[in-house]
C-alpha positions in Angstrom: -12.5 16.8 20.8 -14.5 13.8 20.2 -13.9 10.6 22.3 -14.2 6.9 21.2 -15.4 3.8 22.7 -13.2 3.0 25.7 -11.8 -0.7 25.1 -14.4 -2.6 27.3 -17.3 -1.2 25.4 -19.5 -2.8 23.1 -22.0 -2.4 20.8 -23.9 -5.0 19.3 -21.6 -7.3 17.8 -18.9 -7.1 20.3 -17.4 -4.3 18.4 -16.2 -0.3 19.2 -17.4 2.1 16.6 -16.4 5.2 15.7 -18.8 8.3 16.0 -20.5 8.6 12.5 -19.7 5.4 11.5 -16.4 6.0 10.1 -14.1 2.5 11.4 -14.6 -0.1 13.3 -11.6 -1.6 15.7 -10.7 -4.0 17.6 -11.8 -4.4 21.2 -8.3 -4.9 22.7 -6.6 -1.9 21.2 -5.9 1.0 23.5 -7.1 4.7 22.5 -4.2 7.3 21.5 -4.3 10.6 19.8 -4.3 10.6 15.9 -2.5 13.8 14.6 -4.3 16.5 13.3 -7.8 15.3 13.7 -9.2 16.4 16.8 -10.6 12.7 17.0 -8.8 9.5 19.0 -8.7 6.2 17.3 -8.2 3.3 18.7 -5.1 0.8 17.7 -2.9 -2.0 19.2 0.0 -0.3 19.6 1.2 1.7 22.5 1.2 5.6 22.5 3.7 7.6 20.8 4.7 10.9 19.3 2.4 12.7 16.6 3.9 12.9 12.9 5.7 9.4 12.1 4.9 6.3 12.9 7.8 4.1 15.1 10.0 2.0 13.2 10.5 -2.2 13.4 13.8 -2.8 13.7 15.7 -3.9 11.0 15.4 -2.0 7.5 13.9 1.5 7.2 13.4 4.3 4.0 16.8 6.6 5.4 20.4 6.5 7.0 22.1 3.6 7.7 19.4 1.1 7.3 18.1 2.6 4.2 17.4 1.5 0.5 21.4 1.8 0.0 22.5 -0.4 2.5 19.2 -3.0 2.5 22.4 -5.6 1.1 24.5 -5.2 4.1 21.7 -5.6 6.8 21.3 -9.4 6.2 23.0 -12.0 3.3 18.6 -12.5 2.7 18.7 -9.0 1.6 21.4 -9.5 -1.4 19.2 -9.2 -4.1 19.0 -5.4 -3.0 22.1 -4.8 -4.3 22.8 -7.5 -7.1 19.4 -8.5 -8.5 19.5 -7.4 -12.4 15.3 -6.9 -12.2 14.8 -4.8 -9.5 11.7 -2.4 -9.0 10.8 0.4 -8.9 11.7 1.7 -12.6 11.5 4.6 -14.6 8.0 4.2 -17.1 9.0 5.3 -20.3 9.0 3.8 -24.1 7.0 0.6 -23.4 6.5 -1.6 -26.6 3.1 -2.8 -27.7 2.7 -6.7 -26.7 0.1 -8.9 -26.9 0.1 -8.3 -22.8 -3.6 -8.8 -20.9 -5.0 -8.2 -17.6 -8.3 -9.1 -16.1 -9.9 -7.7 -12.8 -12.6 -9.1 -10.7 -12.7 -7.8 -7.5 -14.9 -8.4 -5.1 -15.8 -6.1 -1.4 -14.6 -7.5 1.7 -14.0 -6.4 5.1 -11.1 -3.9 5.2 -8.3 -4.5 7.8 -5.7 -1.9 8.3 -2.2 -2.7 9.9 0.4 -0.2 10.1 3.6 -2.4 9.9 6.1 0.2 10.7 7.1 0.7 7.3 3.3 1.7 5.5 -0.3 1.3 6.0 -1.3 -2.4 4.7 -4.7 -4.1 4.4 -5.3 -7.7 4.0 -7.6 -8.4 1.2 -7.6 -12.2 1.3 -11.3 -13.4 -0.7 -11.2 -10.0 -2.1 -11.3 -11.3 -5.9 -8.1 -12.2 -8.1 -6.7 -10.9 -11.4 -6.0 -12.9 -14.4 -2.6 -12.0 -16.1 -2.1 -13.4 -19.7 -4.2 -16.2 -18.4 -2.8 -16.8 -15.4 -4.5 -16.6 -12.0 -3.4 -14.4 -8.8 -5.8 -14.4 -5.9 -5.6 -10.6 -4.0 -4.0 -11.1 -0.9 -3.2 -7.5 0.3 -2.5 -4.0 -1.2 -0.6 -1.2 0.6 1.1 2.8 -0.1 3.8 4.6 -0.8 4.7 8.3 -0.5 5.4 9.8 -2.7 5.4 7.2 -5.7 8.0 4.5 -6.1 7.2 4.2 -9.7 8.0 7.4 -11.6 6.4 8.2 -15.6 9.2 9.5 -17.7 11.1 10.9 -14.6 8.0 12.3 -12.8 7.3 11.1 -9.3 3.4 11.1 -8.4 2.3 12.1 -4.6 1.7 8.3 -3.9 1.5 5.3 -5.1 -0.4 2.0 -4.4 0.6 -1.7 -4.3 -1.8 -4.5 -5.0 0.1 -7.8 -4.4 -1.4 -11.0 -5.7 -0.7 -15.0 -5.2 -0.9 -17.5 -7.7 -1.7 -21.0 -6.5 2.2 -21.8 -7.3 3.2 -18.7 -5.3 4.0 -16.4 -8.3 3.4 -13.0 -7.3 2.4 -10.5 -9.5 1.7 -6.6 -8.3 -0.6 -3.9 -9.8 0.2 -0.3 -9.1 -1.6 2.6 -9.2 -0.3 6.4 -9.2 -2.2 8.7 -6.7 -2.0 12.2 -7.4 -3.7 15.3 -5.8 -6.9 16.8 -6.8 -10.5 16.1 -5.5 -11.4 14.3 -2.5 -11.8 11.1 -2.7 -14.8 9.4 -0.6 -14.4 6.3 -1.4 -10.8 5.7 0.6 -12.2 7.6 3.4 -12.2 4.0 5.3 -8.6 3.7 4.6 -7.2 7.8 5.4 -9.5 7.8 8.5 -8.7 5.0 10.5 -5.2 4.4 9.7 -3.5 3.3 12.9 -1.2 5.7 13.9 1.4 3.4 15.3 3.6 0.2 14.6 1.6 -2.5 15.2 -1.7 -1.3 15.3 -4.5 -2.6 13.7 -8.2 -1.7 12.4 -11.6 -2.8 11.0 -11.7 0.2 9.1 -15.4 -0.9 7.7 -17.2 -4.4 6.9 -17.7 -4.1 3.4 -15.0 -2.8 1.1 -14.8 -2.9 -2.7 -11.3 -2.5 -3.8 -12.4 -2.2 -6.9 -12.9 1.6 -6.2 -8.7 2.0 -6.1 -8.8 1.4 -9.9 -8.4 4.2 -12.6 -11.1 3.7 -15.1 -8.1 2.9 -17.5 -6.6 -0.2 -17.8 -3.9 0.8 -19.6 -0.7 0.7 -18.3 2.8 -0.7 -18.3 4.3 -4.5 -17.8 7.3 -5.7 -16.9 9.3 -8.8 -14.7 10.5 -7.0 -11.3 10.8 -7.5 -7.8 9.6 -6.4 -4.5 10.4 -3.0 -3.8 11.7 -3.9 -0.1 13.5 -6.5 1.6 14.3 -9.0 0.5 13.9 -7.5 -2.8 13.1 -10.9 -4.4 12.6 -11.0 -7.6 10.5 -12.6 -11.1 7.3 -10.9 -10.0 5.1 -9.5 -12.6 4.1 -5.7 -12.1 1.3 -4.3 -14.4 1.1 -0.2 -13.3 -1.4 1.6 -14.8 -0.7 4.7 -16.6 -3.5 7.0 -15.1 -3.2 8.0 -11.5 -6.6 7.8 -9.4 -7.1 11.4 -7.3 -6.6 12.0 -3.9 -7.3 15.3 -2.1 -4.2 17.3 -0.3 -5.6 16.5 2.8 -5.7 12.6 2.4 -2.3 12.8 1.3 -1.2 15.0 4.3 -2.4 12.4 6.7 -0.7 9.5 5.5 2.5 11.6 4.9 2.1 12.4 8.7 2.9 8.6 9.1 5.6 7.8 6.6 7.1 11.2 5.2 8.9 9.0 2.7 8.6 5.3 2.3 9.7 5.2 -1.4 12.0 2.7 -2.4 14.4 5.0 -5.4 13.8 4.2 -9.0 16.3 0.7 -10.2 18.6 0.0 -13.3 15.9 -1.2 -16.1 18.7 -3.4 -17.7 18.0 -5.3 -20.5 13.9 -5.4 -19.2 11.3 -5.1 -21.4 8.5 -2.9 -20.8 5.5 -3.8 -22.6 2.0 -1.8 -23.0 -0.9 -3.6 -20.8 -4.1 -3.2 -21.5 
């Protein structure tokens, strides 16, 4: 069993380290057992059982405060049940457009939170994407397991969200299938130091490229949608790529330790349509 810093500690910096280098973390969090490791990380929440992460109150992924009953849990949450462009959706016949999208990310530190409902980092000065000439700054990207997305009625293992800000306050949301295969080094930061409960928080590492959580092909699908949790609000604009990045079985074990299921079920596609990115 390897031990971290004890909150107190310092190195240079004023920051805890993790053996190896692997995260940094914040000087006030208190130490707790990650499952499955063999190696304690530190995070702001209080201790609590291994395998799933405590729930905020309010909205969850199952029973009676599920995705079926978001709509009765508060009159914000209507859309949930009413909105005609909800998302996720079911991928499948996408017409060719005259669609564009335009990445320029840049590295930045990488924060981890664990919300109680997924893993999320804030990614604010972490680059922006241009969308059929329109502007979005990155301000965070999160994951869901398994996907939330499916591709002709095939769910991946996960799925990641990166949500962006327009300086009118359009959001618009890339997503990007995760499937299992080889290990993948460069989310290390993120699968080793996610924090194991609600409210918890990281500095997983100083320098970050998100860059690295893109397939190398940018083609993929667009359409008008919504968030894909409370309050489900809608008129963002979702590009998803069609080719999933890899992720080994392990990586994906850890995180599903967390949330075993924080998919939001595919939504009616109505009269949407789905147009071919590139």
């Amino acid at each position: 069993m390897r031990t971290l810093y004890v909150p107190g500690r310092q190195q240079a910096g004023g920051q805890s380290r993790l053996p190896g280098g692997e995260c940094y973390v914040d000087r006030a969090a208190r130490v707790s057992e990650i499952c499955g490791r063999g190696l304690r990380v530190l995070h702001g929440a209080g201790t609590g059982d291994c395998g799933r992460s405590r729930r905020v109150p309010g909205w969850s992924y199952e029973g009676n405060t599920g995705p079926d009953h978001w709509a009765d849990l508060s009159p914000d949450f209507t859309a949930c049940r009413i909105g005609s462009q909800q998302t996720p959706i079911d991928l499948l016949n996408a017409q060719k457009a005259e669609v564009s999208i335009e990445i320029d990310y840049r590295p930045l530190p990488l924060r981890l939170a664990n919300n109680g409902h997924t893993i999320q980092a804030a990614a604010a000065d972490g680059g922006a994407v241009s969308i059929d000439g329109t502007g979005y700054d990155l301000a965070q990207f999160h994951f869901h397991h398994p996907s939330e997305h499916t591709l002709d009625g095939v769910a991946f293992d996960m799925e990641l969200h990166l949500v962006h800000k327009s300086g009118a306050g359009g959001l618009a949301v890339v997503g990007v299938f995760m499937k299992e295969g080889s290990h993948n080094s460069a989310l290390d930061a993120v699968f080793n130091c996610m924090p194991l409960n609600a409210g918890g928080e990281v500095l997983a590492v100083e320098r970050f490229d998100p860059a690295v959580l893109l397939p190398k092909s940018r083609t993929g699908f667009r359409y008008t949608g919504s968030l894909t949790t409370p309050p489900c609000s809608e008129g963002l604009v979702w590009t998803v790529f069609q080719d999933p990045i890899e992720v080994s079985r392990e990586q994906i074990r850890r995180f599903a330790l967390l949330f075993p299921n924080n998919a939001r079920p595919t939504q009616r596609k109505s009269d949407r349509g789905l147009a071919e990115a590139r």
